[in-house]
C-alpha positions as CSV (number, residue, x, y, z in Angstrom):
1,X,11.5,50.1,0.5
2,X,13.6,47.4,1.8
3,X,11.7,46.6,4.5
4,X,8.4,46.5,1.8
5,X,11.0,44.0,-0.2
6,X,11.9,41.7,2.7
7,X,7.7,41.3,3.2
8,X,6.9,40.5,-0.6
9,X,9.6,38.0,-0.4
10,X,8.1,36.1,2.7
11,X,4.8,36.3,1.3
12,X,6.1,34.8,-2.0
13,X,8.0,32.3,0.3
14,X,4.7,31.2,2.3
15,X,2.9,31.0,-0.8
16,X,5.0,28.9,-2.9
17,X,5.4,26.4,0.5
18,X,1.5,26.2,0.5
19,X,1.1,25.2,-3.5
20,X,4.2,22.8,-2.9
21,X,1.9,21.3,0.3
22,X,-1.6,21.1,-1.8
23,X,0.9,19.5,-4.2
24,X,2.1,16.6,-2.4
25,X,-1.3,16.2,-1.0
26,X,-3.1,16.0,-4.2
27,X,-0.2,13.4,-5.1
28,X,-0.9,11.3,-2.0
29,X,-4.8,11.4,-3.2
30,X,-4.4,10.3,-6.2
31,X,-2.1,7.1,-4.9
32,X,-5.1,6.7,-2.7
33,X,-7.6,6.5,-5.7
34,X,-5.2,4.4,-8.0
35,X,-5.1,2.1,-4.6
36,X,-8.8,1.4,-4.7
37,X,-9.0,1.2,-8.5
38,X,-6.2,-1.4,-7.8
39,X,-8.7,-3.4,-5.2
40,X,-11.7,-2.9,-7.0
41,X,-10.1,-4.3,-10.8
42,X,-8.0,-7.0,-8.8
43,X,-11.8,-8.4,-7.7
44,X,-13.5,-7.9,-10.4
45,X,-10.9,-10.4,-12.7
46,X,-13.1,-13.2,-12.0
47,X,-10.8,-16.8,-12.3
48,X,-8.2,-14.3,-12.8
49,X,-8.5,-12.5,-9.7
50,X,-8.1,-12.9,-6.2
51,X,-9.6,-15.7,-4.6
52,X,-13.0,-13.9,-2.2
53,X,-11.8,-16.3,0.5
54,X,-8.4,-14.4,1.3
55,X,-9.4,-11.7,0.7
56,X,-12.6,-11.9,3.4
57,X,-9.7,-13.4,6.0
58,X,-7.3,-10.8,5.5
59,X,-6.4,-9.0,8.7
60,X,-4.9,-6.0,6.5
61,X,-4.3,-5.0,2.6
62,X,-1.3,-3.0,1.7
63,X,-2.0,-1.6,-1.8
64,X,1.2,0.1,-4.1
65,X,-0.1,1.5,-7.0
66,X,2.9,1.7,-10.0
67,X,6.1,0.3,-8.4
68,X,8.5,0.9,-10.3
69,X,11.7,-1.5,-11.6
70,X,14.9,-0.5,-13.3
71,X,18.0,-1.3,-13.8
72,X,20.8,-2.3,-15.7
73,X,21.9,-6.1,-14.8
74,X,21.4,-5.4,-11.4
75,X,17.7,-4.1,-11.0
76,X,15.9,-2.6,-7.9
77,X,12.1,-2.0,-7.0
78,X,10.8,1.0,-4.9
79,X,6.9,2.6,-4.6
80,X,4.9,4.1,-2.2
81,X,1.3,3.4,-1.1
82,X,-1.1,2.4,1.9
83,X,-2.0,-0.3,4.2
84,X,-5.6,-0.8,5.7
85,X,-6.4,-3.4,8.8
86,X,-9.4,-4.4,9.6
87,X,-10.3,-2.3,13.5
88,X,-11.9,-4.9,16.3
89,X,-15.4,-4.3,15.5
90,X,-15.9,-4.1,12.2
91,X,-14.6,-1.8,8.8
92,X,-11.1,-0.7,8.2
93,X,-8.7,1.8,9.7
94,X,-7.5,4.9,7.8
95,X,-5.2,4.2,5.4
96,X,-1.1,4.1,6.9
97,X,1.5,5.7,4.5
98,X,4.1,3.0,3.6
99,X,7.1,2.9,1.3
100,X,8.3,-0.6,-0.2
101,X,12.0,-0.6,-1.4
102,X,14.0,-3.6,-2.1
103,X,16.8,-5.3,-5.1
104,X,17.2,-8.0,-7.5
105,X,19.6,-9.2,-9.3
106,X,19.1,-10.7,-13.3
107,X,19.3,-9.3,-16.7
108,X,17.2,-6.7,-16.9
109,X,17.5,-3.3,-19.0
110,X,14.9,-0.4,-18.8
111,X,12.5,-0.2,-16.1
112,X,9.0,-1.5,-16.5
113,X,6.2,0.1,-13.6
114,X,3.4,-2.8,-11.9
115,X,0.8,-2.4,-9.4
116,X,1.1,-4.7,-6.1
117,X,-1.2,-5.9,-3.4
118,X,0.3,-7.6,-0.6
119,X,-3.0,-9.9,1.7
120,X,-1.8,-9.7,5.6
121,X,-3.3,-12.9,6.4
122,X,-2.3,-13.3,10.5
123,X,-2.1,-11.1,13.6
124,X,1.4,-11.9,13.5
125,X,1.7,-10.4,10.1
126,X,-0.2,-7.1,11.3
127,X,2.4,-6.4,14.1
128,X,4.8,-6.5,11.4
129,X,2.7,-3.8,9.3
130,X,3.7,-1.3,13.0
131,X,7.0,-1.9,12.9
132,X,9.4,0.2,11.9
133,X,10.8,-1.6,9.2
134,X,10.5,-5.3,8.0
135,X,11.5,-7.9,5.1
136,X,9.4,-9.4,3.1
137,X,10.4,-13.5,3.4
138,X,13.0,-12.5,6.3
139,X,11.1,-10.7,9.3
140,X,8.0,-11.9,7.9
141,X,6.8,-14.9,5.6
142,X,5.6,-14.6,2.3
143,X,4.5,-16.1,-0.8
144,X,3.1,-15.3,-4.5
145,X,-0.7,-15.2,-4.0
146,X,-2.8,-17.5,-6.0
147,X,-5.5,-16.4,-8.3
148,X,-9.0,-17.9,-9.1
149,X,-12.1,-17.5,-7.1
150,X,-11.7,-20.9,-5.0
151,X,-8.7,-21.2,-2.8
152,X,-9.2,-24.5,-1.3
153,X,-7.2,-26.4,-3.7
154,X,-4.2,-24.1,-3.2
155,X,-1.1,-25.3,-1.2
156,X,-0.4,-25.4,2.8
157,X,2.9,-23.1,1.3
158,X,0.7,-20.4,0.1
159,X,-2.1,-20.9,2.9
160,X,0.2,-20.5,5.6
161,X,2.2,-17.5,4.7
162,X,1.8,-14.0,6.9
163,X,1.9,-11.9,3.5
164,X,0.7,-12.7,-0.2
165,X,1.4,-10.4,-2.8
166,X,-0.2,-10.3,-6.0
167,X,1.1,-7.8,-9.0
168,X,-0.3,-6.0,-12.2
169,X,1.6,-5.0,-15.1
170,X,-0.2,-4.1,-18.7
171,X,-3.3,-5.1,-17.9
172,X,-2.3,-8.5,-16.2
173,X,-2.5,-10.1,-12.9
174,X,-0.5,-12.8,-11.3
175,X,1.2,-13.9,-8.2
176,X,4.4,-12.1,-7.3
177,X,7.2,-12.8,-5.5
178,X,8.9,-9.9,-3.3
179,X,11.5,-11.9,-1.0
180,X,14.2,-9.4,0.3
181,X,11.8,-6.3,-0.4
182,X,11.7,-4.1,2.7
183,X,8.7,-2.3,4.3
184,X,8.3,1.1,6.1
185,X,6.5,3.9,7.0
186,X,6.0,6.7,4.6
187,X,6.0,9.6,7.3
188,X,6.3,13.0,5.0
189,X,3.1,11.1,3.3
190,X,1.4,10.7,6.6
191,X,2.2,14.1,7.4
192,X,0.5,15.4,4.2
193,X,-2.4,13.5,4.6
194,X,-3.4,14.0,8.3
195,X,-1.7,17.5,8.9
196,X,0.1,16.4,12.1
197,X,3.2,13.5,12.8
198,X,0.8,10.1,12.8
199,X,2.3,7.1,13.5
200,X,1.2,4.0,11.5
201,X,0.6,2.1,15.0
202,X,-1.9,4.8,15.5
203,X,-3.4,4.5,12.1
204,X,-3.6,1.1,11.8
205,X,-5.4,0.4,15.3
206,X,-8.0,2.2,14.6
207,X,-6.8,5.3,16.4
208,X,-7.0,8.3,13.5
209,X,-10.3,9.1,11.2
210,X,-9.6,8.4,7.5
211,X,-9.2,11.8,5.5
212,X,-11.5,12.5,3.0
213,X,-9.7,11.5,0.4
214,X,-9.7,7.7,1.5
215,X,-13.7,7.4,1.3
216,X,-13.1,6.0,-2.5
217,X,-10.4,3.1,-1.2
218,X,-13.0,2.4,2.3
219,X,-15.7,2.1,-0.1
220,X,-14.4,-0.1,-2.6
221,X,-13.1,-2.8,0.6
222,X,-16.6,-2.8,1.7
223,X,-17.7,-3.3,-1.2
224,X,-15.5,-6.2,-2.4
225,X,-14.8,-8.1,1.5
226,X,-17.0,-9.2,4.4
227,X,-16.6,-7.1,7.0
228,X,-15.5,-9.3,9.6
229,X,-12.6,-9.8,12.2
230,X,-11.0,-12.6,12.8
């Protein structure tokens, strides 16, 4: 009897473990879905959207469906999404699990939730993206991303920057600025998502096959950028 006991209990154990798995990986699919909703409504905003031009130079797109913000004087930001790069001959990678985390300080009460969408726009910013960890306008430059469809008339500031970030709140776009936010690897969603410890290096450089569940996100950057390195 107790030994019929002990085996009902680690069934129950392996059972609740697997729902808890599918769990987190439905989660992780849905961030991906959000994530190319994000790209695909971002692009379709016309003169309020993101100019084509940066968007067809980008060497990688990191995409963070519903950050969220709260606080009370003191505020902080935190969210977790993907980042895509562009491989060497053409199309993207599989999408890399990241986390952005990062404070601010005003007077703020509540907590509000926006979309972001940061445009890696150099080779120098990409090796950033397989780091460990790194700060937005410390490791790595950055600026508020300017909207419109033509980005000519934009300044060197903005042109020049490794990373721009662009935000979405009720509905909304706009530039935003994320100085002193910090980036890193999501690993437990990487590990839900692929079934096996995956690096972001590996990801990113082409390395891993996307999951099924990024075929919405792949579709929507082909649809919306050249598919070209640079």
């Amino acid at each position: 009897m107790r030994t019929r006991l002990i085996t009902i209990l680690a069934l129950s154990g392996l059972m609740a473990t697997a729902v808890y798995a599918q769990d987190k990986e439905a989660k992780a699919n849905d961030r991906l879905a959000a994530s190319a909703d994000l790209v695909t409504d971002l692009m379709n905003a016309g003169d309020k959207g993101i100019p084509q031009e940066l968007l067809d130079r980008a060497q990688c797109v990191v995409l963070v469906p519903g950050m969220k913000k709260a606080g009370f004087i003191v505020g902080a930001k935190y969210g977790r999404g993907f980042a895509v790069c562009r491989k060497a001959g053409s199309g993207w990678s599989a999408p890399a699990a990241i986390r952005i985390e990062g404070g601010s300080v005003g007077f703020q009460i509540g907590a509000s939730e926006q979309d972001v969408l940061l445009l890696v726009n150099s080779k120098s910013g990409m090796k950033h993206l397989l780091s460990n960890k790194f700060t937005l306008g410390g490791d790595a430059t950055a600026a508020a991303g300017p909207l419109g469809r033509d980005a000519s008339a934009q300044t060197d500031a903005m042109m020049h920057a490794e990373m721009l970030s662009y935000s979405r709140s009720r509905g909304l776009f706009a530039g935003i600025s994320l100085t002193g936010a910090t980036l890193r690897p999501d690993d437990d969603t990487n590990m839900e998502l692929y079934g096996k410890a995956t690096t972001n290096t590996e990801i990113l450089t082409g390395s891993v096959p996307s999951p099924a569940g990024a075929a919405k996100l792949e579709a929507a950057l082909n649809r919306h950028s050249a598919m070209k390195s640079k």
